[in-house]
matplotlib code that plots the C-alpha trace (Angstrom):
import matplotlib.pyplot as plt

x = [-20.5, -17.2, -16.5, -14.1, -16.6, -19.2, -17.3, -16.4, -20.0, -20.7, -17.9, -18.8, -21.9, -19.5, -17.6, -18.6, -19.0, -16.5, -15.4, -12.0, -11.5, -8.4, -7.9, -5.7, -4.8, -3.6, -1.2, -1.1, 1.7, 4.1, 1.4, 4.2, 3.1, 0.8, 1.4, -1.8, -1.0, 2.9, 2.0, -0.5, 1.6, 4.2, 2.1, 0.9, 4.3, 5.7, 8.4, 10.4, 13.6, 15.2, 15.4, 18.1, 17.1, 17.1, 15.1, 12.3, 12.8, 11.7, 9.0, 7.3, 8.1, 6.8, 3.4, 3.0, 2.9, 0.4, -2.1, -1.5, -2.1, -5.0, -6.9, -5.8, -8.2, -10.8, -14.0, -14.4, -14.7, -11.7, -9.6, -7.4, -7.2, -6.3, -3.5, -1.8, -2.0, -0.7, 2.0, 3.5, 3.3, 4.6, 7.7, 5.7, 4.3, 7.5, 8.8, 5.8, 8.1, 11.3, 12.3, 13.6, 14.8, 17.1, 15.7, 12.4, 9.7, 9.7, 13.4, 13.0, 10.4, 10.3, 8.8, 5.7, 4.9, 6.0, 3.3, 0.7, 1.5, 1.6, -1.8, -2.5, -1.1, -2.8, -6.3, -5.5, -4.7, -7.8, -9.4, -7.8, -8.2, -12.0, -12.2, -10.5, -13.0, -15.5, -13.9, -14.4, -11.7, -12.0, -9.9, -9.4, -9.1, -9.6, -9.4, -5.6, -4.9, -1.9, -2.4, -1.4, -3.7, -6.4, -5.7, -5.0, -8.7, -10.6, -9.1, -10.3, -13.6, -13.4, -12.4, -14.1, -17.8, -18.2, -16.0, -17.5, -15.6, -16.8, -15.7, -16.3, -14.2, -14.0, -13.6, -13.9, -17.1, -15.7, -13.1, -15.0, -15.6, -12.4, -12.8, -16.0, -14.9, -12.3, -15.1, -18.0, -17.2, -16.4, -19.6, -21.7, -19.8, -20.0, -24.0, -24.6, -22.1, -24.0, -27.5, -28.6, -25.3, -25.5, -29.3, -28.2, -25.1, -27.5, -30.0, -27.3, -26.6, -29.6, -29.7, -26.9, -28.0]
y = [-8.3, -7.4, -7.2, -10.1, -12.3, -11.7, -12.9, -15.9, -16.1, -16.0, -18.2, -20.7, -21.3, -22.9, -25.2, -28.1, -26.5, -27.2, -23.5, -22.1, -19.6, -16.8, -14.5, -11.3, -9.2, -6.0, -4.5, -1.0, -0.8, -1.3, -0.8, -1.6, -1.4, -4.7, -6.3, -8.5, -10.0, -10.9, -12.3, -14.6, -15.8, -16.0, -19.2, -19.8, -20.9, -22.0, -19.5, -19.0, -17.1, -20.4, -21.6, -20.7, -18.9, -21.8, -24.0, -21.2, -21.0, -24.5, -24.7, -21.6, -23.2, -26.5, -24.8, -22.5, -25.5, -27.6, -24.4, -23.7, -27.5, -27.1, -24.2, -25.3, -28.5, -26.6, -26.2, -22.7, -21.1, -18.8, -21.1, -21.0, -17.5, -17.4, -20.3, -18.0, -14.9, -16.7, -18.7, -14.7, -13.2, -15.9, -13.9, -10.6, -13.2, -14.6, -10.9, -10.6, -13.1, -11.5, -14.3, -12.8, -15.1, -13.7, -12.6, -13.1, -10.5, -8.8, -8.1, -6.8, -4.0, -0.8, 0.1, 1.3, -2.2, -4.0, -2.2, -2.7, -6.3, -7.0, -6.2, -8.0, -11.4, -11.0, -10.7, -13.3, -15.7, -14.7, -15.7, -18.5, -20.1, -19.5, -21.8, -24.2, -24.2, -21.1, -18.4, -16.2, -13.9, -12.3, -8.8, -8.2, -4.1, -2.5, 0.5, -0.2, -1.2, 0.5, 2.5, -0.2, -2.6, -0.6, -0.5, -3.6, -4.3, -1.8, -3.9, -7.1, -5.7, -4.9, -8.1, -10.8, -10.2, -13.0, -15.5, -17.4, -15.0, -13.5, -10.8, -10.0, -6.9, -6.2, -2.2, -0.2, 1.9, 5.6, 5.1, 3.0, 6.1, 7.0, 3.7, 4.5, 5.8, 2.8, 0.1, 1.5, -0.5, -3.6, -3.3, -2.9, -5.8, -8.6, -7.4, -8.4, -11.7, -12.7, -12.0, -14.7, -15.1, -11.2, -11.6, -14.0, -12.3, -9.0, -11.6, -12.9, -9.2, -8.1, -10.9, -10.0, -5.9]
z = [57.4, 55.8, 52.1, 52.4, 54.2, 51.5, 49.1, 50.7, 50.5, 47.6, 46.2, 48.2, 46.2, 43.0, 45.8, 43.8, 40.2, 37.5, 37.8, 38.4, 40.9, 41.2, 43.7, 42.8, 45.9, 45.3, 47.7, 49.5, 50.6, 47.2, 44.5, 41.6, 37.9, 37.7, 41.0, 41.2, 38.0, 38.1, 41.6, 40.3, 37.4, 39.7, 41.5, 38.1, 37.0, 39.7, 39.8, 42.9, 44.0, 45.7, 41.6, 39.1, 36.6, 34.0, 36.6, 36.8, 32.7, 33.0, 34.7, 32.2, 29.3, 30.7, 32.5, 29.5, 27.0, 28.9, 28.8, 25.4, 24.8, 26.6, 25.6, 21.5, 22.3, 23.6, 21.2, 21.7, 17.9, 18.9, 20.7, 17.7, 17.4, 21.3, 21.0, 18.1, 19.8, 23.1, 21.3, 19.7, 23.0, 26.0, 25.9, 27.3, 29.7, 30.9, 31.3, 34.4, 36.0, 35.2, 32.6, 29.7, 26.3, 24.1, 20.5, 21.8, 20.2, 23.9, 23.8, 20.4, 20.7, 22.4, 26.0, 24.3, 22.3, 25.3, 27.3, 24.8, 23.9, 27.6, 27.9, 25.0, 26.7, 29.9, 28.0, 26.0, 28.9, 30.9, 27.7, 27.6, 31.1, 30.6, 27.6, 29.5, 32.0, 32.9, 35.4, 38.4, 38.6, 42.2, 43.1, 46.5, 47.8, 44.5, 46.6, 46.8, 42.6, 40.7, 37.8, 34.8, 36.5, 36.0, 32.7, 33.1, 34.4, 31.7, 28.8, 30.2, 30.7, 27.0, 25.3, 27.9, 26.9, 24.9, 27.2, 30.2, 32.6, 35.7, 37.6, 40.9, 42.7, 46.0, 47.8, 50.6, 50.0, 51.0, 48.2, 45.5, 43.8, 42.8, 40.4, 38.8, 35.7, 35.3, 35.9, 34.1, 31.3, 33.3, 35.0, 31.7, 29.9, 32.6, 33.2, 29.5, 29.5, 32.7, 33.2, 35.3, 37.4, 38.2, 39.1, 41.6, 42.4, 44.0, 45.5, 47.4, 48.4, 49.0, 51.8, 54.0, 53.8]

ax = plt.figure().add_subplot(projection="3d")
ax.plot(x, y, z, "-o")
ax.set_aspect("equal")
plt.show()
């Protein structure tokens, strides 16, 4: 059985749970800086290149406000914490989608705060979409992920622990190992956030060997 087939395997187990599920592919053949990611908040936004720039402006600032709205009325204790952070850092958001706003705190700093701020967002909005409702967040051919989506990847392992967040990543086997040492941490953080949905997770493994 292939890795792809397993997973549709699994998933299907949370077809009719109140769990959102998002696919990242990443790509083997461009591997730009964060590729996974600006292609999901490209479909996240609705952004497209048949728009103007002020119509895919627009639909941001429109789909950004509802999920701001909507994680600021979760009861999570740190959904107000989240909703800040978000609210200072759309604009390194926007920037995944090439949408840039003038005198926004993106255009302001330097490459280095950009960088780390950027990570900062996408955390945050992982965060955030699990308090809205709990999360699987699936990555197809890790095998094939840039270098800033690793890091990427290691600093949502680091800050999802306490956040109903699940990760599942998909690899070829005779290259896995090249991504040990970036997905240690993952590994150890989602095994303590998820005890009993791991347990079941290797079950479910251990019956297709």
């Amino acid at each position: 059985m292939g890795k792809s087939r397993l997973v549709y395997e699994v998933l299907k187990q949370f077809k009719n749970a109140a769990i959102e599920i998002i696919t990242l592919q990443c790509d083997g053949i461009l591997k730009k800086s964060m590729n996974p990611f600006k292609d999901f908040f490209v479909g996240y936004f609705e952004q497209s290149s048949e728009n103007s720039e002020e119509e895919n402006k627009e639909a941001f600032t429109k789909g950004f406000s509802r999920f701001l709205n909507d994680v600021k009325t979760s009861k999570h204790p740190a959904s107000q914490t989240i909703y800040d952070n978000l609210n200072r850092t759309r604009s390194f958001l926007a920037a995944l989608v090439d949408l840039y706003f003038t005198d926004s705190l993106y255009q302001q700093l330097e490459p280095k705060l950009r960088y780390e701020n950027t990570l900062m967002a996408i955390s945050d909005f992982f965060k955030g979409l699990s308090l809205i409702q709990p999360l699987i967040l699936v990555i197809e051919d890790l095998h094939w992920m840039d270098r800033d989506s690793k890091r990427v990847l290691c600093d949502l392992s680091t800050h999802l622990k306490d956040f109903p967040v699940f990760l599942i990543l998909s690899s070829l086997s005779k290259k896995a190992r090249v991504f040990r040492l970036s997905t240690a941490r993952v590994t150890e953080h989602f095994w303590n956030a998820f005890p009993r949905l791991w347990s079941w997770h290797l079950k479910a493994l251990t019956e297709y060997r």
